[in-house]
C-alpha positions as CSV (number, residue, x, y, z in Angstrom):
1,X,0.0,0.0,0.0
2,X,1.1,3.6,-0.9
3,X,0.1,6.8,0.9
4,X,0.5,10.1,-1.4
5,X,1.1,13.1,1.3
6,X,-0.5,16.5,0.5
7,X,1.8,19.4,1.9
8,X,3.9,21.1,-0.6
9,X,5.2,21.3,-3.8
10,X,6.9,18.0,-4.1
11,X,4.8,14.7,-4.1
12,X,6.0,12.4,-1.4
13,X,4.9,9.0,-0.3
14,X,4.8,6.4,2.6
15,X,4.7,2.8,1.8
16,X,3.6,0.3,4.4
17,X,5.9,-1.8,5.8
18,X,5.6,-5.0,8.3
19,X,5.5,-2.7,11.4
20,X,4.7,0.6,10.0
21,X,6.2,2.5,6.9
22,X,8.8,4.1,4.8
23,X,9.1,7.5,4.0
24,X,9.9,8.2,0.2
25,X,11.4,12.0,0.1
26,X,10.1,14.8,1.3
27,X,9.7,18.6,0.8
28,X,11.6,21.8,1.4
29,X,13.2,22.5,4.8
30,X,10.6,24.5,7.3
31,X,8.0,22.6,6.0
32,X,7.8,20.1,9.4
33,X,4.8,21.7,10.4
34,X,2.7,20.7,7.1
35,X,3.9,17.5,7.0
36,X,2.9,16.5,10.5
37,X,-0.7,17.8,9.1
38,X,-0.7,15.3,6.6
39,X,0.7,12.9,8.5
40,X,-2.7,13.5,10.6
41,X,-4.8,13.4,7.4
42,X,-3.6,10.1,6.7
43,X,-3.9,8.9,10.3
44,X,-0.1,8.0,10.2
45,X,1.9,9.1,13.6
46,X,5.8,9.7,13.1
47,X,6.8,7.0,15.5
48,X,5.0,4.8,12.4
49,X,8.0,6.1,9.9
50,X,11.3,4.1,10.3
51,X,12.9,4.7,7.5
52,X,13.6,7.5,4.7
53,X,14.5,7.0,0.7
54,X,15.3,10.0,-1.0
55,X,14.7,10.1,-4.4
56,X,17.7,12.6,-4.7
57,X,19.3,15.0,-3.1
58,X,18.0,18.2,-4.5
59,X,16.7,20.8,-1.7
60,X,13.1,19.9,-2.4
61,X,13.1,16.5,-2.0
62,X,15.8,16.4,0.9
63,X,14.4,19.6,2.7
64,X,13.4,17.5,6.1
65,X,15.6,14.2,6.5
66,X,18.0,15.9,9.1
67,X,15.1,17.1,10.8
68,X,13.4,13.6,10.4
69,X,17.0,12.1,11.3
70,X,16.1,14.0,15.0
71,X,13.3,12.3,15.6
72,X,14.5,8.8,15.1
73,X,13.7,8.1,11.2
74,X,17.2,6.5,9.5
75,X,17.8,7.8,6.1
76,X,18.7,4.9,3.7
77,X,21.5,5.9,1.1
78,X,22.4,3.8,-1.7
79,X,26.2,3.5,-2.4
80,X,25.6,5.5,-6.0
81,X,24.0,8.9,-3.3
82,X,26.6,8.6,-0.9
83,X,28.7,11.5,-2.2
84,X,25.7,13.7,-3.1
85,X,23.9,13.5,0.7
86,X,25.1,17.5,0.8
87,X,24.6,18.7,-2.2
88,X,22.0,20.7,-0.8
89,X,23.7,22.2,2.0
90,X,25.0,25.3,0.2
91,X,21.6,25.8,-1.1
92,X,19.7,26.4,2.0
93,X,22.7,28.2,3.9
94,X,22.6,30.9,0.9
95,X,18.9,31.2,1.3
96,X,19.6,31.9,5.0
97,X,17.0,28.8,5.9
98,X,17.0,28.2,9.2
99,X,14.9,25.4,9.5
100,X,17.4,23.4,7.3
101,X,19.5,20.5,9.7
102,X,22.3,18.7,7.4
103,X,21.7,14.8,7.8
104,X,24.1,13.7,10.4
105,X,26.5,10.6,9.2
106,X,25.2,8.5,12.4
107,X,21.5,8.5,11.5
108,X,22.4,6.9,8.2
109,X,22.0,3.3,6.5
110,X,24.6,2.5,3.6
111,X,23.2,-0.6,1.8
112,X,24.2,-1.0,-2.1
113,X,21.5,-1.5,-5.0
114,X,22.5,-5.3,-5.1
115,X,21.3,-5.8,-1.6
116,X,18.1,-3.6,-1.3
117,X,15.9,-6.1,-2.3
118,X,16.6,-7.5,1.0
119,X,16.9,-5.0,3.0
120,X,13.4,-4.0,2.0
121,X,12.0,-8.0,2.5
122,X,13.0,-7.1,6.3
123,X,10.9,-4.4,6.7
124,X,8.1,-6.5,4.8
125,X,8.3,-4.7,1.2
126,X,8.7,-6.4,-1.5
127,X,11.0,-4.4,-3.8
128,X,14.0,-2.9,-4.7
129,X,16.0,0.4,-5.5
130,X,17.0,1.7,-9.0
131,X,19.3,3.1,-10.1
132,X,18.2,6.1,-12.5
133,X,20.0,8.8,-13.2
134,X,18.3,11.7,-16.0
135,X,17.4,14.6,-13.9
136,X,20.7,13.9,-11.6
137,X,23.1,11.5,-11.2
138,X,22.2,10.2,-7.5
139,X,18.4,10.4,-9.2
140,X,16.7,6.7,-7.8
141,X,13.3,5.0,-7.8
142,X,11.9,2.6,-5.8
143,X,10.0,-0.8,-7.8
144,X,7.4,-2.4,-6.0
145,X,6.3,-6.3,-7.1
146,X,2.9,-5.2,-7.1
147,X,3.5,-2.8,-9.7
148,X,3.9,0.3,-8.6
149,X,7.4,2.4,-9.2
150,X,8.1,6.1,-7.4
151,X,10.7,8.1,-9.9
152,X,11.2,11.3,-7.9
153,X,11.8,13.7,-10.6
154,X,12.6,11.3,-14.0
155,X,11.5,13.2,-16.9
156,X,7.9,11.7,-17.3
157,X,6.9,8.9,-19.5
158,X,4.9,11.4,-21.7
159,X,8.2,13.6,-22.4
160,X,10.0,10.6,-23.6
161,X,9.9,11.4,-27.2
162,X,12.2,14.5,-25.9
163,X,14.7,12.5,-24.6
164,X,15.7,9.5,-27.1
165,X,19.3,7.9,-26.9
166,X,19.6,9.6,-23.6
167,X,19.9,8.4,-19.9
168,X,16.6,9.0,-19.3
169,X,15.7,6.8,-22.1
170,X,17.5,3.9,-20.4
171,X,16.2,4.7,-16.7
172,X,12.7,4.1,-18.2
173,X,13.9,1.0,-20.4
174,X,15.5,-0.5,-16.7
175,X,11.6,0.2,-15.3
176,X,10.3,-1.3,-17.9
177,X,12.4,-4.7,-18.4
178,X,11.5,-4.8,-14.4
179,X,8.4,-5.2,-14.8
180,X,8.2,-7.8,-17.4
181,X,10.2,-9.9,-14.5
182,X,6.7,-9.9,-13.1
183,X,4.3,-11.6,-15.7
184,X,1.1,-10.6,-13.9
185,X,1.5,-7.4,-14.2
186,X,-0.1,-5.6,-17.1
187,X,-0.4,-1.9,-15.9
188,X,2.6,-0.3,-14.0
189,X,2.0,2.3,-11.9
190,X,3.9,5.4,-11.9
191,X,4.3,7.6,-9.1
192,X,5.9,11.0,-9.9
193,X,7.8,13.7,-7.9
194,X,6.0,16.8,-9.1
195,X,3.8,15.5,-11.8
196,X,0.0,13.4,-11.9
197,X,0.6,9.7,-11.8
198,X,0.4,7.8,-14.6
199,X,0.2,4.4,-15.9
200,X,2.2,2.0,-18.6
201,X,0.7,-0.9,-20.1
202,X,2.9,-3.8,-20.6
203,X,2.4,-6.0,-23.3
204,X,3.6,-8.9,-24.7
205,X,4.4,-9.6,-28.5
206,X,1.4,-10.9,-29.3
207,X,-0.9,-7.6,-27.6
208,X,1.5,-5.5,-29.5
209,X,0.6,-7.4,-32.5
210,X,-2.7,-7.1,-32.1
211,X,-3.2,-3.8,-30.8
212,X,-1.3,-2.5,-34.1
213,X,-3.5,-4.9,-36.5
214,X,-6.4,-3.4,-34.5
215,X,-4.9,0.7,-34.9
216,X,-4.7,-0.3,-38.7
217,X,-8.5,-1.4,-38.9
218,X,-9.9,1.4,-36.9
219,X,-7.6,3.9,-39.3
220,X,-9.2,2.5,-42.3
221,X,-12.7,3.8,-40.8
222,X,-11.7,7.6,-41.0
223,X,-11.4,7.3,-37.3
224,X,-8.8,10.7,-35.8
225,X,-5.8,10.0,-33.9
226,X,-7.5,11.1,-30.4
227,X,-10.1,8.7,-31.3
228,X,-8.3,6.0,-32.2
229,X,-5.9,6.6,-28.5
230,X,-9.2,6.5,-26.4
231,X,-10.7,3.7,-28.1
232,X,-8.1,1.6,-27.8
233,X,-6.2,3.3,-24.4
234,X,-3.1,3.6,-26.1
235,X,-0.7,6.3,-25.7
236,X,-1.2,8.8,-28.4
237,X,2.6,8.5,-30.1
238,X,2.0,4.7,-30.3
239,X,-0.9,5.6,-32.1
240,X,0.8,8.3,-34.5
241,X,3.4,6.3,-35.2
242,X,1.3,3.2,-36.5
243,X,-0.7,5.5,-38.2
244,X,2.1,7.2,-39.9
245,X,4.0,4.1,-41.2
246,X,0.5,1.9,-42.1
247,X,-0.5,5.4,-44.7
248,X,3.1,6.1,-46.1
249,X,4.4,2.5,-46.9
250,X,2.1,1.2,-49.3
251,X,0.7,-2.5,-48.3
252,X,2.8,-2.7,-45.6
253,X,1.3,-5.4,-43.1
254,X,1.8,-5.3,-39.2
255,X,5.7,-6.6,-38.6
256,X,6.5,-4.0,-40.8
257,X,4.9,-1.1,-39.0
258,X,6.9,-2.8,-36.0
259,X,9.9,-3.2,-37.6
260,X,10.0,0.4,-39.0
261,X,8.9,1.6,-35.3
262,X,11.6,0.3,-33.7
263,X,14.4,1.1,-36.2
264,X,12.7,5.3,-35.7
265,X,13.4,4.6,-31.9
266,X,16.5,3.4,-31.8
């Protein structure tokens, strides 16, 4: 179970865990007083939260783990964040923010990626930590089995025409040949750090197949693109790019709309 808490600009999120929950980031320093609110609003105490993820270690997503660090919370680092946990230090001191406490090197658990899986399966999650780096190098996200993954600030799914051959490009590909670990799931769920959740549908060969023969027919009907997306709930570049390649290659059948996709994306 995920709980999305409302109390700033930065979406963060506590999952449950055997004897309580995990924190995943949180906002901007001298926000303590919201976040207790929504703590409330949730009907979550802090002595519920033993441990803190951070999705990275920009000042709006780091603002309250020393402060959280005070009250008993330990801050899990990965080995990849471990020489980015003060990057934000200069940040808040030139902003003169008094609120801001600098994570102290006592309240902190080191684990590498390799061994988060079961570090998490102690604290009754199955899961496991990600490395993705985009928006930042120390940048992370957090896969649940059930199908659910929290990105922090990875450039969204719907901006990944935008980014093509780049890092971000693989982060997402890393999500994405995760979940088809997991056979039963067909929907991941994607839990940003500023933007709407979304969703990603993962098919196999044979859905593709179909879902492209079925573009094809519903194209043939005069349908629009929009049209064609909702009908079928596929995201709308899928959708243009079948319906590009099926009206400019003449008699070209379904393999080679997905050949021709795929050679485009590469």
């Amino acid at each position: 179970m995920v709980l999305e808490l409302h109390y700033g600009n930065t979406n963060t999120y506590l999952i449950k865990s055997k004897d309580g929950y995990i924190l995943f980031d949180t906002c901007w320093a001298g926000t303590l007083p919201l976040f207790y609110k929504a703590l409330g609003e949730v009907h979550v105490k802090i002595e519920e939260i033993s441990h803190l993820l951070i999705s990275h270690f920009h000042p709006d997503h780091m603002g309250l783990a020393g402060q959280l660090s005070g009250l008993g919370i330990k801050t899990v680092i990965p080995e990849i964040q471990k020489d980015h946990i003060h990057d934000a230090d200069n940040i808040f001191q030139k902003e003169k923010n008094h609120d801001y406490i600098p994570l102290d090197e006592k309240d902190i658990v080191y684990i590498s990626l390799s061994e988060s899986r079961s570090f998490l399966k102690d604290l009754g999650i199955d899961g496991e930590i990600l490395s993705t780096p985009g928006h930042s190098d120390d940048s992370i996200s957090l896969w649940l089995d059930e199908g659910t993954v929290l990105v922090g600030d990875l450039n969204p799914l719907y901006e990944l025409e935008l980014h093509r051959c780049t890092r971000i490009e693989k982060s997402w590909d890393l999500i994405f040949e995760k979940a088809k670990g997991f056979p039963a799931i067909k929907d991941i769920r994607i839990l940003y750090g500023h933007a709407r959740p979304g969703e990603k549908k993962i098919s196999s060969d044979a859905e593709i197949y179909q879902l492209v023969k079925t573009i094809m027919k519903i194209t043939d009907k005069g349908k629009t693109l929009e049209q064609i997306s909702v009908k079928t709930k596929t995201d709308p570049q899928f959708v243009e790019d079948v319906i590009r390649m099926y009206l400019t290659h003449k008699d070209v059948g379904v393999q080679g709309i997905l050949d021709r996709i795929e050679i485009k994306n590469r």
